[in-house]
N, C-alpha and C positions, 0 to 999 in steps of 0.2 A: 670965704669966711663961713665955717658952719651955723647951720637955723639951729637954733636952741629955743626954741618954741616948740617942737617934738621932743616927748619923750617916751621910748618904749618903756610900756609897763611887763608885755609879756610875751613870749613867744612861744608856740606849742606846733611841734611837728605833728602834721595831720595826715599825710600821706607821702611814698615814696613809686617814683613812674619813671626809676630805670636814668633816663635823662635828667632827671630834675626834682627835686622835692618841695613840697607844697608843706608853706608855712601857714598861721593862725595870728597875725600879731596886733597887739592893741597899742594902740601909743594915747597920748593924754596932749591934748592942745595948751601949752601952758598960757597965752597969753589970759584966757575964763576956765582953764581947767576942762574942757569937754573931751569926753575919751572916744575913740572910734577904733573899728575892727577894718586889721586891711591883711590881704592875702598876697602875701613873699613866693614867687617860685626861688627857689636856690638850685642855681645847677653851676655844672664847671665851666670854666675859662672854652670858649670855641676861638676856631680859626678859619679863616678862609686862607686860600693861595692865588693869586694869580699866577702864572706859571706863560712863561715867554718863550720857544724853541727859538735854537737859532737863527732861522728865517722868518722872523718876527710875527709869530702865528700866535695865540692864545689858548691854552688847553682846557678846553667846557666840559662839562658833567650836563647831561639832559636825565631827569628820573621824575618817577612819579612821587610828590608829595602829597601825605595824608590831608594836612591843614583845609588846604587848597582842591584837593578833590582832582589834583591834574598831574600834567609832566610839566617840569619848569625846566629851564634851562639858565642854570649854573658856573660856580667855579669852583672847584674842590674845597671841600672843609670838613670841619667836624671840631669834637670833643677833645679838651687837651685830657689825655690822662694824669692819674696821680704822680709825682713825681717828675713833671714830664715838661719840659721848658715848651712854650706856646712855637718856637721856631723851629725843634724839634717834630711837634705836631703836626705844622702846616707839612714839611718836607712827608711825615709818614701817613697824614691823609692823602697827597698828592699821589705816591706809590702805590697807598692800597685802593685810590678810587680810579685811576687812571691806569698806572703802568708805565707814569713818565717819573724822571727823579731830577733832582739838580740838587748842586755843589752847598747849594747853600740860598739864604733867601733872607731879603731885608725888609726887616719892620718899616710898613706904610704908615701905619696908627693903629689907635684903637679904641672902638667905639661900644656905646653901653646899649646892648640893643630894646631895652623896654625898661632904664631905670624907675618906672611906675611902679613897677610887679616885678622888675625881675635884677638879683644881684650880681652875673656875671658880666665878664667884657671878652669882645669878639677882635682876637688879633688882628688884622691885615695884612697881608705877607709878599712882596713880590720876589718871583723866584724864576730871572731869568739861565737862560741857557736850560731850559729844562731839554732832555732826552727822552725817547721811549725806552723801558731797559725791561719788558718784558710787558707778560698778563696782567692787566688790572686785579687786582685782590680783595673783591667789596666784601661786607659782612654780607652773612644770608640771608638776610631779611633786602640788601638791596641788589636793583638793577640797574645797572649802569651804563648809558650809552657815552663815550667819550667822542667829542666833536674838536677838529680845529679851525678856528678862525682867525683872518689878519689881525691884527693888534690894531689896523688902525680901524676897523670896522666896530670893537667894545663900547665905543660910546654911542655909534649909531644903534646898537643894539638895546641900548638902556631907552634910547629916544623914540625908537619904534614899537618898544613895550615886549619884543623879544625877551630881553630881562627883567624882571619884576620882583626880583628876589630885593627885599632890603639891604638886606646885610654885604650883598654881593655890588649894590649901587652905591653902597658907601664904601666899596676898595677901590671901585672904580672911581668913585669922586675923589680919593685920596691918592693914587695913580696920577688924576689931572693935575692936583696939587701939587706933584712934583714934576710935573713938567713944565 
């Protein structure tokens, strides 16, 4: 049931940063009428992939993130482009950050990763049978170490703090769900 006690009054584009653009909006409390200023990022639709080789290995991305100030260790994703179905996506980040591909990949879920400040949703994608079908293809701005691990070792890895990525602990918490 939607709150009907916001209401936006305004919205003004303040800045754009490539990933994401930064809103200005005001809404009005209708319950006493008091107006407050809150800050929208809008950016597109992400994905991640879990990606499963035949011999039940999981295909990781280790790189360095700016947020963070580190190397994390990952599972393929990114930016859906325009036009571009989220399943779509996951298979061609999977290609160009790795070098592994598969047939095809089925929606895990899909989660809102800072509905506070921010208005997209981050597919979840598993994408067994994945293969190696050549060179990783990152953009130039990254570096990309690709790692395999057992499949059944992903949760150990969330639990030892290996993983720390959000967004990558909630494919994997959706992963357990369906088993």
């Amino acid at each position: 049931m939607p709150d009907k006690s916001w209401t936006k009054i305004t919205s003004k584009h303040v800045s754009d940063h490539r990933i994401f653009d930064v809103f200005h909006d005001r809404y009005r409390f209708e319950p006493d009428g008091r107006e407050r200023d809150y800050v929208v990022l809008r950016a597109p639709d992400w994905v991640n992939v879990i990606a499963v080789t035949e011999d039940e290995h999981v295909v990781l991305v280790r790189q360095f993130r700016h947020g963070v100030d580190e190397v994390t260790l990952e599972i393929p994703g990114g930016m859906v482009d325009p036009g571009e179905s989220p399943e779509s996506a996951a298979l061609r980040e999977l290609r160009e950050e790795t070098g592994y591909a598969a047939s095809g990949a089925r929606l895990l879920g899909a989660v809102q990763p800072n509905p506070a400040i921010q208005n997209n949703t981050c597919y979840c994608f598993l994408a067994p049978g994945a293969r190696r079908e050549g060179a990783p293809n990152p953009d130039g701005w990254e570096q990309i170490e690709v790692i395999l691990r057992p499949l059944s070792e992903l949760e150990g890895l969330v639990r030892n703090g290996e993983i720390r990525h959000a967004l990558v602990i909630a494919a994997v918490g959706l992963l357990q769900l369906r088993s």
